[in-house]
N, C-alpha and C positions, 0 to 999 in steps of 0.2 A: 435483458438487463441493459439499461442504457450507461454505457461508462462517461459518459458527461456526466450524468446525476451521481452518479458510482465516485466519482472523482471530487465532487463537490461536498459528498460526505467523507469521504479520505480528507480533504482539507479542513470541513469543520473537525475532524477527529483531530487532528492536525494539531490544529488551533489550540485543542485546549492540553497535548501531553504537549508541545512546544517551549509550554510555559515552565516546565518541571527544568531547574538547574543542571542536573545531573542524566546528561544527554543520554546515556547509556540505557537509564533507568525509564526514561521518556521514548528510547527506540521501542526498549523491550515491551512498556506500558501499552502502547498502539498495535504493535502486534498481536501482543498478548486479547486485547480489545475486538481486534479484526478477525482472530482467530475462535471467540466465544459467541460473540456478536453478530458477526454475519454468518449466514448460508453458506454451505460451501462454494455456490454455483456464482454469488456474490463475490468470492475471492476469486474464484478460477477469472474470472470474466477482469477484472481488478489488473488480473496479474498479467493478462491478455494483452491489457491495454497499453499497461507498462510496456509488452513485449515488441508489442505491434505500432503504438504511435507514440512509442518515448514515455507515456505519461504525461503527455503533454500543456495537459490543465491540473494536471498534483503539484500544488507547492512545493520544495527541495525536501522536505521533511517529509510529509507524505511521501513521495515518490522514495525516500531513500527507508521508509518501513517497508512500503511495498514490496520494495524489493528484498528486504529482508524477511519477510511473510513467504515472499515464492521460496527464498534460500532452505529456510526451515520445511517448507513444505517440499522439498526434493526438487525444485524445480531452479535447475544451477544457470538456465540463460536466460533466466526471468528480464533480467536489461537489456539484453540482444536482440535486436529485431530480427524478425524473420526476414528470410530470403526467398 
């Protein structure tokens, strides 16, 4: 899984729950999204990336489901990089 391509669809996803007024409703909507829609191995690698290089090409919004995606999936240092 190449999380450059991986991240450029986090951001087209992005893109369109962004637009929803009701931020809360637009976090949950993309998760919700991330979690039906892609593969597991998809998220794992996602949430990787988050861990590993910041997220560094997820827009603020992307980056801040993502990290809400690992939260729900049990994984509480999802924003922490490794050491």
């Amino acid at each position: 899984m190449n999380p450059t391509r991986l991240a450029a669809m986090a951001n087209d996803i992005a893109r369109y729950f962004d637009a929803e007024p009701d931020r809360a409703a637009a976090l949950d909507g993309m998760v919700l999204h991330l979690q039906r829609f892609w593969e597991p191995r998809m998220r794992l690698r996602i949430v990787q990336y988050l861990r590993e290089e910041h997220g560094a090409e997820l827009s603020a919004f992307a980056r801040e489901a993502v990290s809400e995606l690992a939260r729900r999936a049990g994984h509480a240092d999802a924003g922490t990089p490794r050491r």
